[in-house]
C-alpha positions in Angstrom: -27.0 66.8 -7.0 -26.8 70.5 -8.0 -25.9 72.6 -4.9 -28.0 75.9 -3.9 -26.2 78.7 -2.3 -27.1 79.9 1.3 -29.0 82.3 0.7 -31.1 80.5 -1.5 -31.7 77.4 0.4 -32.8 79.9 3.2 -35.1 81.8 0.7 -36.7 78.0 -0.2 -36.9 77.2 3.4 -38.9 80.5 4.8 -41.5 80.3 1.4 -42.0 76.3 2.2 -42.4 76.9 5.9 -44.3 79.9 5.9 -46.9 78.1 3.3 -46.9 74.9 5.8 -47.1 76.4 8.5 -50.2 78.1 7.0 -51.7 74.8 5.7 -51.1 73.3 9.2 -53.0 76.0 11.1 -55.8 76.2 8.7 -55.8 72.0 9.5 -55.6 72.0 13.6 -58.1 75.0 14.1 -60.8 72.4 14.0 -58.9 70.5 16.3 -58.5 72.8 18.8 -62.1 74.0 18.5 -63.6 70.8 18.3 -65.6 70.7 21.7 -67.2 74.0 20.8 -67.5 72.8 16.7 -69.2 69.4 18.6 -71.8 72.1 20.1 -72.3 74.3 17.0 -72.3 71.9 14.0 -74.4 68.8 15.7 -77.3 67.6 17.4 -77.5 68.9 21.3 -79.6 65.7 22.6 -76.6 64.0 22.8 -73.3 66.2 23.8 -71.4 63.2 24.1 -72.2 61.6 21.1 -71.9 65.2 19.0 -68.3 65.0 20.7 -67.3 61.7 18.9 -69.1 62.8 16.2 -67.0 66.2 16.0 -63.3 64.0 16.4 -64.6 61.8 13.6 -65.4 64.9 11.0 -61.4 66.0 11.7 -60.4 61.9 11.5 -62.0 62.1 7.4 -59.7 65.1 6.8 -56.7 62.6 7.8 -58.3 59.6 6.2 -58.3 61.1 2.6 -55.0 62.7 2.9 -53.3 59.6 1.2 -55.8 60.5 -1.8 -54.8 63.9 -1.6 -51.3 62.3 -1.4 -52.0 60.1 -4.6 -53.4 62.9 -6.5 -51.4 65.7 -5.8 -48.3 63.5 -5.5 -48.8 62.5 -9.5 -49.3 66.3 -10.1 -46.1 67.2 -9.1 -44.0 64.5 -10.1 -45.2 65.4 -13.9 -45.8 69.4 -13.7 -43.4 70.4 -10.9 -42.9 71.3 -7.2 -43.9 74.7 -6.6 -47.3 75.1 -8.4 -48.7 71.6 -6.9 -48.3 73.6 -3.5 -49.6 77.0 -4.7 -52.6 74.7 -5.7 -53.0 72.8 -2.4 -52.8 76.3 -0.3 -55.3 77.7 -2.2 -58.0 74.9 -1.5 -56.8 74.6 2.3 -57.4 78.0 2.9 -60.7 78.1 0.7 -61.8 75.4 3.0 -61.1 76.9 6.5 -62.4 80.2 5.3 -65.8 78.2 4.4 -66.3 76.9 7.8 -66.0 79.6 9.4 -69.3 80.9 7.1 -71.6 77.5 8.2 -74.6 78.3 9.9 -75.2 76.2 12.8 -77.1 73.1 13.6 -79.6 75.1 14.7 -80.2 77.3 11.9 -79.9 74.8 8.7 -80.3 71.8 10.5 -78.4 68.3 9.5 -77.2 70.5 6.5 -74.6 71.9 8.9 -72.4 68.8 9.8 -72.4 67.8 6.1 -71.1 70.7 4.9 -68.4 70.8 7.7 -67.6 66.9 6.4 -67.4 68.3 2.8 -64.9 70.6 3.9 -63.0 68.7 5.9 -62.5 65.9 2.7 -61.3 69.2 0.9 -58.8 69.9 3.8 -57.3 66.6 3.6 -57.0 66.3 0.1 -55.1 69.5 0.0 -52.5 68.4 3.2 -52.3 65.2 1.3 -50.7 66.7 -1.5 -49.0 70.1 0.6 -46.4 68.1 3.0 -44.6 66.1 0.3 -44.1 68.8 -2.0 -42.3 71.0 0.6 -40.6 68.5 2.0 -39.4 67.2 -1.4 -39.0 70.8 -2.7 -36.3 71.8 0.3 -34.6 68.3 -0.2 -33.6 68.8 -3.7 -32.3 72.6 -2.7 -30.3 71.0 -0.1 -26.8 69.5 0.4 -26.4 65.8 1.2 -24.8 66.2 4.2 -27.1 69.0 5.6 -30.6 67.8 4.6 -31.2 66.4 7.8 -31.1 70.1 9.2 -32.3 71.8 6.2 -36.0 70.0 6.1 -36.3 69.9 10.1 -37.1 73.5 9.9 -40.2 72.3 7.5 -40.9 69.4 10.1 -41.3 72.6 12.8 -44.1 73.6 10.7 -46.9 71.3 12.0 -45.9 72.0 15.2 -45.7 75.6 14.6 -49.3 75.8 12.7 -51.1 74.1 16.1 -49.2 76.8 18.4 -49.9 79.1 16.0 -54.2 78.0 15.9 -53.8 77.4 19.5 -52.4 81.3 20.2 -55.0 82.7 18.0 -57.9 81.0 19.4 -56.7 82.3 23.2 -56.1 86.2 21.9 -59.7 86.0 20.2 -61.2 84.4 23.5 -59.2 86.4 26.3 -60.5 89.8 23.8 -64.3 88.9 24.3 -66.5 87.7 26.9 -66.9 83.7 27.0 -70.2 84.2 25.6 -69.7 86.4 22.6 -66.6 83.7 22.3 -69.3 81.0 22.1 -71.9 83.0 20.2 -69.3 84.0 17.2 -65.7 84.7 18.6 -64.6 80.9 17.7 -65.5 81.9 13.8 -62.8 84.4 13.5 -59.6 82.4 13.6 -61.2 80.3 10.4 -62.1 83.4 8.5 -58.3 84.7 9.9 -56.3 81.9 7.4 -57.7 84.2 4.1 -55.2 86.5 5.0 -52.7 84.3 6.0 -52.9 82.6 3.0 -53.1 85.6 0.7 -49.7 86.5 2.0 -47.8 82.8 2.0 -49.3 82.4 -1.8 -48.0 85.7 -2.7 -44.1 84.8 -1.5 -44.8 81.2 -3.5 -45.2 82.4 -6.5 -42.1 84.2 -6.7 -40.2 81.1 -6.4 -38.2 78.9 -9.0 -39.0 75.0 -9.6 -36.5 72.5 -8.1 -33.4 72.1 -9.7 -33.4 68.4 -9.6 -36.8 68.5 -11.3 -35.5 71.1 -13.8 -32.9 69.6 -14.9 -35.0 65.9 -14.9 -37.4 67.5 -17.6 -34.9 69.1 -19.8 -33.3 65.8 -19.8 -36.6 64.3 -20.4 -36.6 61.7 -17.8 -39.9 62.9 -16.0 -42.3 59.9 -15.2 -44.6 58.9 -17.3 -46.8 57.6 -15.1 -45.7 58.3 -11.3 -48.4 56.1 -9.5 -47.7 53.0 -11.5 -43.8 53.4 -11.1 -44.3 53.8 -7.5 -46.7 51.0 -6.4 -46.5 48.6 -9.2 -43.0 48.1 -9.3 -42.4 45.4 -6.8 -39.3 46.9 -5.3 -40.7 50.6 -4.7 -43.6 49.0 -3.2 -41.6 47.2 -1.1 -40.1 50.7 -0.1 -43.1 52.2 -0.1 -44.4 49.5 2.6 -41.3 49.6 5.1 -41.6 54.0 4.8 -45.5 52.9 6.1 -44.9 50.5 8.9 -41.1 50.7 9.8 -41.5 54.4 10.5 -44.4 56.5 9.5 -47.1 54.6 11.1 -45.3 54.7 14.6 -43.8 58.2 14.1 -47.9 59.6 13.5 -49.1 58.0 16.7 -46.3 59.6 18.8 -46.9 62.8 17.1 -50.6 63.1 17.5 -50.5 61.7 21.2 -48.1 63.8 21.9 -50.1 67.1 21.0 -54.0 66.2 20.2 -54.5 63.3 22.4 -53.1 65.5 25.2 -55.2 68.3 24.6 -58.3 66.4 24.1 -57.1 64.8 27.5 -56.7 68.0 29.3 -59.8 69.5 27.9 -62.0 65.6 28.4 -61.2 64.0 30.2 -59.6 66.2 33.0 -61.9 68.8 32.5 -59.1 71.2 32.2 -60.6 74.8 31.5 -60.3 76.0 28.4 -58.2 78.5 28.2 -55.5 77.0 30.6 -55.6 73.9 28.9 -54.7 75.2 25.9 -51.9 77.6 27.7 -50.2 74.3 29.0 -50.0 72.9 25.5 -48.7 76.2 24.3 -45.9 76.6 26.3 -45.4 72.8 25.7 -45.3 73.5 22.0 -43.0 76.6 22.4 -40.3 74.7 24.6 -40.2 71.5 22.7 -40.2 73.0 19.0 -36.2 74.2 18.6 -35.9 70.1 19.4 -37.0 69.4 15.7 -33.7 71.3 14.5 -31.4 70.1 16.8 -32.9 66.3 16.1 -32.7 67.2 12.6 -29.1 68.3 12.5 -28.3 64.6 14.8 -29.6 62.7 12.2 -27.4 64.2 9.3 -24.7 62.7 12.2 -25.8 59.3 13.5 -28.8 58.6 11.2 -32.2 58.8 10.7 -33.2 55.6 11.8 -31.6 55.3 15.4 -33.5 58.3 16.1 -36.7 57.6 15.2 -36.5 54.5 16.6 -35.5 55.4 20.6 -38.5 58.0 20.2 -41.1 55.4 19.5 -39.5 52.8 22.0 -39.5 55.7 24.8 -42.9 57.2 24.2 -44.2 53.5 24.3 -42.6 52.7 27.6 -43.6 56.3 29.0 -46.7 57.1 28.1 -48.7 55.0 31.0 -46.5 56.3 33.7 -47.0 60.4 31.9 -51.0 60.1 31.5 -51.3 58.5 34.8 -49.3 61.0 36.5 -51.4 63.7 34.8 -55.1 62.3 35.7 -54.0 62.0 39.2 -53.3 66.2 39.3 -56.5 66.2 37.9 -58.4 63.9 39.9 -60.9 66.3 41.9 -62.0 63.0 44.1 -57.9 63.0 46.0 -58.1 67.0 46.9 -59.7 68.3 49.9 -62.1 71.0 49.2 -62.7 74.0 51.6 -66.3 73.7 52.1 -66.5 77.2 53.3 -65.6 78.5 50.2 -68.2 76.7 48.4 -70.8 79.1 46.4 -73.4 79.4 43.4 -72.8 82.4 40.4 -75.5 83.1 38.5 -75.5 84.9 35.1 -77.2 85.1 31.9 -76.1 85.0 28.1 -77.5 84.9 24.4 -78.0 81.7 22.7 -77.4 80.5 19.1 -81.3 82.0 19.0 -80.6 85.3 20.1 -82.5 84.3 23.5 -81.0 85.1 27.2 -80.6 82.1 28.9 -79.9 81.8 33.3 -77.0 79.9 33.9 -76.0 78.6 37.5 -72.5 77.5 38.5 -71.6 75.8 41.6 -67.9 76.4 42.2 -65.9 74.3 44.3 -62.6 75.3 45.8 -59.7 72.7 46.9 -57.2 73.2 49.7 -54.2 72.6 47.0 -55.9 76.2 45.0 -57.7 74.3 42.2 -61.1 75.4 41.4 -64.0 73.4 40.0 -67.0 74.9 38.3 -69.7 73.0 37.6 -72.2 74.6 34.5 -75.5 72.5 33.4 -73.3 69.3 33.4 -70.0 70.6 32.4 -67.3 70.9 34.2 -63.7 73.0 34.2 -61.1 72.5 36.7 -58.4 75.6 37.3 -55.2 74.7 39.1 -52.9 76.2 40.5 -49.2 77.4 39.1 -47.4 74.8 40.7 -49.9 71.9 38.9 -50.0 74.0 35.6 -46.1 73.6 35.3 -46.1 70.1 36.1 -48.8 69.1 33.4 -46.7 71.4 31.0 -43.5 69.3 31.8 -45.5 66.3 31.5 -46.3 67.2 27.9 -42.7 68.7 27.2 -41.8 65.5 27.8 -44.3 63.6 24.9 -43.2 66.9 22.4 -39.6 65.7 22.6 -40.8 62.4 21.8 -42.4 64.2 19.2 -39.3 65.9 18.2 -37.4 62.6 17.8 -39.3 60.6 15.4 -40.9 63.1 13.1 -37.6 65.7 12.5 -35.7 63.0 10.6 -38.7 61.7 8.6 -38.6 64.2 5.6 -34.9 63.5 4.8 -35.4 59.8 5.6 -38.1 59.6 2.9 -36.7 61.3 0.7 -33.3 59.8 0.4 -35.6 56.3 0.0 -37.3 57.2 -3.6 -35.6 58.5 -7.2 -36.4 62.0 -8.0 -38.6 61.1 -11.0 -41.7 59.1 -8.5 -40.1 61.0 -5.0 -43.8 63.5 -4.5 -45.8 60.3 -5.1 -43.4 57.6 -3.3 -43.0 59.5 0.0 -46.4 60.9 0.1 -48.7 58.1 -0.2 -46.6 56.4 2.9 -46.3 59.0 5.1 -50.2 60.2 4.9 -51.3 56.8 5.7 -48.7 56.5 8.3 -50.4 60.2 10.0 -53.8 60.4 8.2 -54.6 56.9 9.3 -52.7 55.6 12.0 -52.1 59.1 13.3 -55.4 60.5 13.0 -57.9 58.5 13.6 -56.1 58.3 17.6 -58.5 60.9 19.1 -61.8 58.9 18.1 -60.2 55.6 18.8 -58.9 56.8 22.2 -61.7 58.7 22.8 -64.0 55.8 22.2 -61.8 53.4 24.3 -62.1 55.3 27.3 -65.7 56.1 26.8 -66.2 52.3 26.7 -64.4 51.1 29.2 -64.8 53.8 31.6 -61.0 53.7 32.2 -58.9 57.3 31.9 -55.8 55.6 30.4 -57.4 53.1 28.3 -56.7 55.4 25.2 -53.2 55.0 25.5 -53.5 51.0 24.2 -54.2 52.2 20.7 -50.7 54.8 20.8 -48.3 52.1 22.3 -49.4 49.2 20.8 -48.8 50.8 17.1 -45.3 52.1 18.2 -44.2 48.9 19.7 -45.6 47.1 16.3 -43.5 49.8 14.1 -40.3 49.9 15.9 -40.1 46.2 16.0 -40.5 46.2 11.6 -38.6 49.2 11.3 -35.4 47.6 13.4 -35.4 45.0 11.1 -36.2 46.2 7.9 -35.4 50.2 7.7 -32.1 50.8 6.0 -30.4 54.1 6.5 -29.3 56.4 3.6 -28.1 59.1 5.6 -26.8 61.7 3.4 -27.0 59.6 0.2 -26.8 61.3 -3.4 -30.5 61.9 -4.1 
């Protein structure tokens, strides 16, 4: 392949990232907002309904991403790299910008949720089509023996965009009262991303196409017709397929349990408050993330395969043991409270009507230094340092999971697929494997334990799909490790 000097490959690198990264945090602020979005955007009679109503609004924006993956995937495989990804930032941050503008439920009615839904399919169309262009952009810059390590730094990205949503979201709360927070404060890290993206488009656009597409179209081998190359041929399909279930399917499961089930576990299910919950994923986040590099670089060593492989197998064996291990610090019901310590705040605060509203809280105080407060139904549980550091271990611990199967992944589907269909082989795959597989785990978890009553009934749905992928992928997955691409 044609090589690209340091400095270049570094220049390729911090536009793809930057842009990503951008797309990523535009993606997860919905995420991370979704029990206030659940509030906002639908129906109060029901809170817990409006809740698995909320997590399946943010599932559509993964579902459609193999679309987005299908249609953006053909775009760049026949115009190029770089503008398919100048395209897809622009609607990604058109979108998050545009929620941050809905009125709520309360003002425009059933009009409110539909237009969040709208936006959301526009989210996910645009991250369909975003990933595999970066990833496949930095690939063809890239070295054989180095592309392992080069792309990790664009795996970092995803990671990087939720601790990125997650930090905004706490300096915009910590800055205002929790009321103003819940009046309008949670509106500003949407309307935030215009700037953001004003400044990632503005580096994109200064950068070349690929050289391995350059030189494809002056030679004039471009594909005529990328979707029908890459999944009616009968062996790229059968590429396409073992990229789905022998790795991608497994490695999105392990990534969104590892970061979104555990915050909607925190925040849910142990009634974590809000802002310490989303602290202990933080500092998760920021501990865990130089693991995608160092992963990255191992695989350009050993493999992609053997890698991504012992994640899914470990995080499938330890997942039980982690989430039971975190409901029990959680679990108000083994702590002895201080009865004498017990008391009843009162305050009041402006509702989505403008009108002051008396709230009580009964506040309940444990020998161990957690605190309870309980708030017309809802309740958030403080711990102590000592707990907060354990439950931050306890999710390093699913991050380097993380770390292991998904910073491999863009150089091991890439090497898989010709240059000519690469954008449309490797995209399609790996958005079913996270859109799908990966994102629909909140609802499905959510609605398991809901059903059945059971804290750690969520985790079926995680470990069962990594078991089922590891077994496929150890038997059909080939390696091309550093392989002429």
């Amino acid at each position: 392949m044609q090589q690209t000097g340091t400095k270049t490959i570094w220049q390729v690198i911090m536009a793809s990232s930057a842009g990503t990264l951008i797309e990523w945090y535009d993606f997860y602020i919905f995420g991370s907002l979704s029990a206030i979005i659940s509030e906002k955007f639908f129906p109060p009679s029901n809170p817990e309904l409006a809740y698995i109503a909320t997590l399946a609004t943010f599932a559509v924006g993964f579902i459609v991403r193999p679309f987005g993956a299908i249609v953006f995937g053909r775009l760049g495989d026949l115009v190029g790299r770089k503008y398919t990804f100048l395209l897809t930032l622009l609607i990604m941050g058109g979108s998050t910008f545009a929620i941050g503008l809905i009125p709520s439920y309360h003002t425009i009615g059933v009009l409110a949720p539909m237009l969040v839904l709208l936006l959301r399919l526009l989210q996910g169309l645009a991250l369909g089509g975003e990933y595999g262009g970066a990833a496949t952009y930095v690939a063809e810059h890239s070295p054989n023996n180095r592309r392992g390590y080069y792309t990790s730094f664009i795996q970092t990205t995803a990671t990087l965009g939720l601790f990125v949503s997650l930090a905004v979201i706490l300096i915009t709360r910590t800055v205002m009262t929790p009321a103003d927070f819940n009046n309008y404060g949670w509106r500003i890290p949407f309307l935030l991303s215009v700037l953001l993206v004003i400044m990632s488009y503005y580096i994109r656009i200064r950068l070349q196409e690929s050289p391995l597409f350059i030189q494809m179209k002056k030679e004039g081998k471009t594909s005529a017709n990328p979707i029908k190359e890459s999944f009616g041929n009968k062996e790229n399909l059968k590429l396409v397929l073992i990229a789905l279930f022998g790795a991608a399917m497994g490695q999105g499961v392990v990534w969104y349990t590892g970061q979104f089930y555990a915050l909607s576990f925190l925040q849910k299910t142990m009634n974590i408050e809000f802002v310490q919950s989303n602290i202990i994923i933080a500092l998760a986040l920021l501990l865990g993330t130089p693991l995608f590099i160092y992963f990255g670089s191992l695989s350009d060593r050993i493999g992609r395969k053997k890698i991504m492989l012992t994640g899914m197998l470990i995080a499938a064996l330890a997942y039980y043991p982690i989430y039971k291990a975190m409901d029990t610090i959680g679990d108000v019901k083994q702590k002895t409270e201080l009865t004498e310590l017990y008391k009843i705040e009162s305050n009041q605060s402006k509702n989505d009507a403008g009108q002051f509203v008396q709230h009580t809280t009964k506040v309940h105080t444990y020998a161990d230094g957690s605190v309870l407060r309980i708030s017309e139904g809802k309740s958030e549980l403080t711990v102590d340092n000592t707990r907060m550091a354990m439950l931050v271990l306890l999710i390093f611990v699913q991050v380097v999971f993380v770390t292991m199967v998904y910073a491999p992944i863009a150089a091991f589907l890439v090497e898989m697929f010709p240059t000519r269909i690469r954008y449309t082989s490797m995209s399609l795959p790996y958005h079913i494997g996270n859109g799908v597989f990966g994102g629909l785990l909140p609802t499905i978890s959510t609605i398991l334990v809901t059903k059945t009553g059971n804290h750690l009934a969520g985790l079926i749905y995680p470990i069962a799909v990594a078991v089922i992928c590891f077994a496929i992928g150890l038997v059909y997955m080939k390696d091309n490790k550093n392989a002429e691409i």
